[in-house]
C-alpha positions in Angstrom: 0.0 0.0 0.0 1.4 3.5 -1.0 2.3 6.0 2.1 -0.1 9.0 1.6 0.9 12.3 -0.1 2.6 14.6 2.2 1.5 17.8 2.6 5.0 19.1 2.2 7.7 18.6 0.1 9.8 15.9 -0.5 13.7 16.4 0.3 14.0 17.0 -3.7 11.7 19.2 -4.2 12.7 21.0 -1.5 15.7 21.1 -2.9 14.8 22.5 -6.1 12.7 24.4 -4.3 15.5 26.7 -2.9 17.3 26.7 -5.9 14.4 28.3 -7.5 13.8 30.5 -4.3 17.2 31.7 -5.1 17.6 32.4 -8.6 14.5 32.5 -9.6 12.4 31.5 -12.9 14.5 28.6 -14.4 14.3 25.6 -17.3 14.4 22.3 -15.9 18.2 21.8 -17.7 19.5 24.9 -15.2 17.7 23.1 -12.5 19.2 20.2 -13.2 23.0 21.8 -13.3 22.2 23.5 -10.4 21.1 20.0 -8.0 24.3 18.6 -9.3 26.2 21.9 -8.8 25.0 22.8 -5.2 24.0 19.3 -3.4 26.4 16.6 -6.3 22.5 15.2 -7.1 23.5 14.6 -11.4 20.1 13.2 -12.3 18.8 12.7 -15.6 17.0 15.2 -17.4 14.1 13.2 -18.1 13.8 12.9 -13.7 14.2 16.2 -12.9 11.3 17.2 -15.8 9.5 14.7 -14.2 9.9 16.2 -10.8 9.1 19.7 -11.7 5.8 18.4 -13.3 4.9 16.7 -10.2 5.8 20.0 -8.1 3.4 21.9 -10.8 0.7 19.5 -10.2 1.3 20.2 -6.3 0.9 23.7 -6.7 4.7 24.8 -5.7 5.1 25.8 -8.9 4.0 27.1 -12.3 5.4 26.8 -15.4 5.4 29.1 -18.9 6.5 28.1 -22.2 9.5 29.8 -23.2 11.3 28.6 -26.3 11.2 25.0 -26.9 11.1 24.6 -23.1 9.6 25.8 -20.0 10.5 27.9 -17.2 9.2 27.1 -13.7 9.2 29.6 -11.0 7.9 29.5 -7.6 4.1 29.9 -6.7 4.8 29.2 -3.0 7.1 31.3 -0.5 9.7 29.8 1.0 8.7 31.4 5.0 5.1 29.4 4.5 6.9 25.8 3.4 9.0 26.7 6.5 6.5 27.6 9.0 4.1 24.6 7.9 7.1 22.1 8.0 8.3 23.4 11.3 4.6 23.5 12.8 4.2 20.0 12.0 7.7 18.8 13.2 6.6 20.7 16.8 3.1 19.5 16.6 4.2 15.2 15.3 7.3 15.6 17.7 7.2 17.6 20.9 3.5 17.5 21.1 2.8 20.9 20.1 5.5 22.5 22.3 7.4 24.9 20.3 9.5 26.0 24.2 10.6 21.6 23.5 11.5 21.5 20.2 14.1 25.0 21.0 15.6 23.8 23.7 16.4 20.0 22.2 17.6 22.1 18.9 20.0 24.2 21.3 21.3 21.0 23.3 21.6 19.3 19.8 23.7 21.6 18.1 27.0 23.4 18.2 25.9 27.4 18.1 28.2 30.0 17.7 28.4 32.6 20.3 26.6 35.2 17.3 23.8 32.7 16.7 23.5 32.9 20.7 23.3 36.9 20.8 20.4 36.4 18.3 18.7 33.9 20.1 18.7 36.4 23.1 17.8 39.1 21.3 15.0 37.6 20.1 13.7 36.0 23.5 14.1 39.8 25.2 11.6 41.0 22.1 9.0 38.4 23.0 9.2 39.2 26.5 8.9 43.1 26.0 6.1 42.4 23.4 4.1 40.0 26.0 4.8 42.8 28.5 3.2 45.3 27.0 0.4 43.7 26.0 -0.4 41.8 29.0 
């Protein structure tokens, strides 16, 4: 029996999904350069066309005719693939606890003394925001 759908995408289509993010409106050939380029994925042409069709038919993104081929650009923004990818990992993993999920990520990881200031920073904003409205 086939797994169901996911509602987000796949590691490859994320993938291509930054790379289009990044540069912006691109045939499937420069999408294809680009996975082997920036991740070494060399796939056939005839898989990554394939892919990007299946990411049309998802809605991520849309394609126009250009030429002889197509260009495909992004139809969803990378901060909402983001926020509904990390909403589900807090909600199917630390049972909706996002405080959980930050401080496993922060035991888990090596972070740089800079990435720490920002952390900071940020918490101090929450707590003035909640502050002043509470």
């Amino acid at each position: 029996m086939p797994r169901p759908p996911s509602r987000y995408p796949t590691e490859l289509e994320l993938e291509i999904l930054k790379i289009i993010w990044r540069e912006g409106s691109l045939p499937a050939a420069d999408v294809r350069d680009k996975l082997a380029e920036d991740i070494g994925r060399d796939l056939a042409h005839t898989s990554v066309i394939t892919t990007l069709n299946v990411m049309t038919d998802k809605g991520y993104l849309s394609r126009k005719r250009k030429g002889k081929s197509f260009l495909f650009r992004a139809k969803v923004r990378e901060n909402t693939i983001s926020r509904g990818m990390i909403g589900d990992l807090v909600d199917r993993v630390f049972d909706g606890s996002a405080a959980a999920m930050m401080l496993k990520l922060i035991e888990s990881r090596d972070i740089t003394t800079e990435e720490l200031q920002k952390v900071e920073k940020l918490v101090q904003e929450l707590k003035e925001k909640t502050d002043s409205s509470g």
